[in-house]
SETIVO-151996 format. One line per 8 residues: number of its first residue (from 1); their letters; for each residue x, y, z of C-alpha. Coordinates in nm, 2 decimals, always signed. Each point is the difference from the previous one (the first is absolute). Layout:
// SETIVO-151996
NUM	A	X,Y,Z  ... $
END
This chain:
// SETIVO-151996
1	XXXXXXXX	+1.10,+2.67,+0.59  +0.32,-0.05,-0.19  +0.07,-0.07,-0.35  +0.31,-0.09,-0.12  +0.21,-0.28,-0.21  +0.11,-0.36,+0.07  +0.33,+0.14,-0.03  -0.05,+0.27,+0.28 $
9	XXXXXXXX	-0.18,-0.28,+0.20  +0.32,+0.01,+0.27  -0.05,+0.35,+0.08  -0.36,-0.12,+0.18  +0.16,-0.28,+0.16  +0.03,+0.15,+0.35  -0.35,+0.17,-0.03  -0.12,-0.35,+0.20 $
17	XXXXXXXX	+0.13,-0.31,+0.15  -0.11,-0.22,-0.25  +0.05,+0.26,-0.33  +0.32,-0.21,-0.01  -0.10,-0.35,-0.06  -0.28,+0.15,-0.28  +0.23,+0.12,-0.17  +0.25,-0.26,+0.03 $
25	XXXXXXXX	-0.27,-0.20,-0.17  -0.05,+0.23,-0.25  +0.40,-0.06,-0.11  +0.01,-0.32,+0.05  -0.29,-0.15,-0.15  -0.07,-0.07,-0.36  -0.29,+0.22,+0.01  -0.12,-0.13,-0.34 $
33	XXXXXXXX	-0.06,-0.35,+0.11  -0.22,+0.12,+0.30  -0.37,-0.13,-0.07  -0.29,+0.17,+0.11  -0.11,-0.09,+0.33  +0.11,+0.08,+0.37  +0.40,-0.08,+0.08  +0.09,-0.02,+0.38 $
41	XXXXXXXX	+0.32,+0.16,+0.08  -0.05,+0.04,+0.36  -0.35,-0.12,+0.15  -0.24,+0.30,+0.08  +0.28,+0.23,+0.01  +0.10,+0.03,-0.40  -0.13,-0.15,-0.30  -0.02,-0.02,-0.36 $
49	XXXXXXXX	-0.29,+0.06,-0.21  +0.05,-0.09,-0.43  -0.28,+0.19,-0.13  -0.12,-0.01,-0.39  -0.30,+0.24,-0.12  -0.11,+0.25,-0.24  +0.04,+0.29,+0.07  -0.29,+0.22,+0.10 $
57	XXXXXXXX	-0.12,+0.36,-0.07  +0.07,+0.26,+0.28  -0.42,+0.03,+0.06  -0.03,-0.36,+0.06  +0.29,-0.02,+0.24  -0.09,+0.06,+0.34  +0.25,+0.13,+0.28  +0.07,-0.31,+0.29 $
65	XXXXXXXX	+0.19,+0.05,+0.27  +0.17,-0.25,+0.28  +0.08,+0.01,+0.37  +0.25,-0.31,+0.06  +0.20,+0.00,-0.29  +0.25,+0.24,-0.22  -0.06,-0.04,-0.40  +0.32,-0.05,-0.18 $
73	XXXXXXXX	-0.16,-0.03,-0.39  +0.28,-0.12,-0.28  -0.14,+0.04,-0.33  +0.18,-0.29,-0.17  -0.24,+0.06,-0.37  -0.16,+0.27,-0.10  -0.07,+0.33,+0.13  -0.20,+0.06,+0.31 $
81	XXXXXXXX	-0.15,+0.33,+0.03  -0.07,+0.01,+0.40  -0.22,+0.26,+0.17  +0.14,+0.12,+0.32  -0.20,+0.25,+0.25  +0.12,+0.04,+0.40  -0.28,-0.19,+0.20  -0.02,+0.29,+0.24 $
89	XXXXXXXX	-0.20,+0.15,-0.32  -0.24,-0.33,-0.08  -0.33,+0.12,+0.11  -0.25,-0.24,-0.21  +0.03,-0.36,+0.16  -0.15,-0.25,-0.21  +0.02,-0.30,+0.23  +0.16,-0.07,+0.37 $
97	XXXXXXXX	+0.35,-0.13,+0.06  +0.03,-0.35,-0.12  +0.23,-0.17,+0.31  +0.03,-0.28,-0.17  +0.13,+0.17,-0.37  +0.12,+0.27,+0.18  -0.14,+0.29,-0.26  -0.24,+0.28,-0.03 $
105	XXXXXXXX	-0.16,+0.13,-0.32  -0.06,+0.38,+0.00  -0.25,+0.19,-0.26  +0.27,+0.29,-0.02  +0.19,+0.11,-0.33  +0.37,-0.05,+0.04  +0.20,+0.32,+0.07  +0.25,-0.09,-0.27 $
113	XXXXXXXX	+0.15,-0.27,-0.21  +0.29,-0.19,-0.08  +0.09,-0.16,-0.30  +0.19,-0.30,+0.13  +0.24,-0.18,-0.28  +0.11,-0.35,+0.01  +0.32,-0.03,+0.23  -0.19,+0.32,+0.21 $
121	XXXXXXXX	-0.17,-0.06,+0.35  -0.18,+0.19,+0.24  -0.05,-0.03,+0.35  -0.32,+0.08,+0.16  +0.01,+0.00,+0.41  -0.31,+0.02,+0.15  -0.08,+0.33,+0.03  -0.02,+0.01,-0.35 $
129	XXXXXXXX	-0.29,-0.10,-0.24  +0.06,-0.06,-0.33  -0.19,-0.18,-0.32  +0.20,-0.26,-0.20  -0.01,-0.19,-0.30  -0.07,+0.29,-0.26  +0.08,+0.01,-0.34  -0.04,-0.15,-0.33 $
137	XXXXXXXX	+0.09,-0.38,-0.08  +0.12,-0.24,+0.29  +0.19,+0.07,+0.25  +0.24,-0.26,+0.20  +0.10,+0.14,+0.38  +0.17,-0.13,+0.29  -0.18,+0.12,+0.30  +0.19,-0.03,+0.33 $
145	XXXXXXX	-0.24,+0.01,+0.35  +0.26,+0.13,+0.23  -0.10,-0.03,+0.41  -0.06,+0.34,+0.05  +0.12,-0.07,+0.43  +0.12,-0.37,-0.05  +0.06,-0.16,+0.33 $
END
């Protein structure tokens, strides 16, 4: 898991092959105009996701975990308090994998979290679990699904 600022975002850039062109999107995108929905950068191997909610509580956010894809989360509004816990340590399933939404909730209590300001991301590979979308008031994100072995 890293946490860090749109301004550090080059410092990940060789992390993964397509890190780069995330970020490049980041810069080069009015971020502000996105609307909600699923943007295609490049099919099935990275994509954009505008996402608009209230925030939750920490008891009513559950862990989820994913096996394909890296989580790049922008918070663009608000601030997003995200649970984070190595998956290693998930021990309480609450469903199978979904193939198909590529995610897996756990029953377990995030190890620690992190209070994620607008302009702040963290990325979440797939070894880690984590619990977003917490805090009070809404919260606008740019989630980034990053092939986690793109072809």
């Amino acid at each position: 898991m890293i946490f860090s600022t749109l301004s550090q975002a080059p410092r990940y850039a060789a992390l993964h092959t397509l890190f780069p062109r995330a970020f490049e999107f980041m810069r080069d995108t009015d971020l502000n105009t996105l609307a909600p929905g699923v943007h295609q950068i490049i099919d099935r191997q990275l994509l954009a996701i505008v996402e608009v909610a209230d925030g939750r509580t920490r008891a009513e956010a559950k862990l989820e975990a994913h096996r394909k894809y890296i989580d790049i989360q922008l918070v663009l509004e608000g601030v997003d308090e995200m649970g984070w816990k190595p998956l290693s340590d998930c021990h309480r399933p609450l469903d199978e994998h979904n193939a198909e939404r590529d995610i897996r909730f756990f029953g377990d209590v995030p190890d620690s979290w992190i209070a994620t300001p607008a302009g702040a991301f963290c990325i979440f590979f797939p070894e880690d679990a984590h619990a977003p979308l917490v805090g009070s008031g809404a919260i606008r994100k740019l989630i980034f699904k990053v092939a986690a072995n793109p072809p």
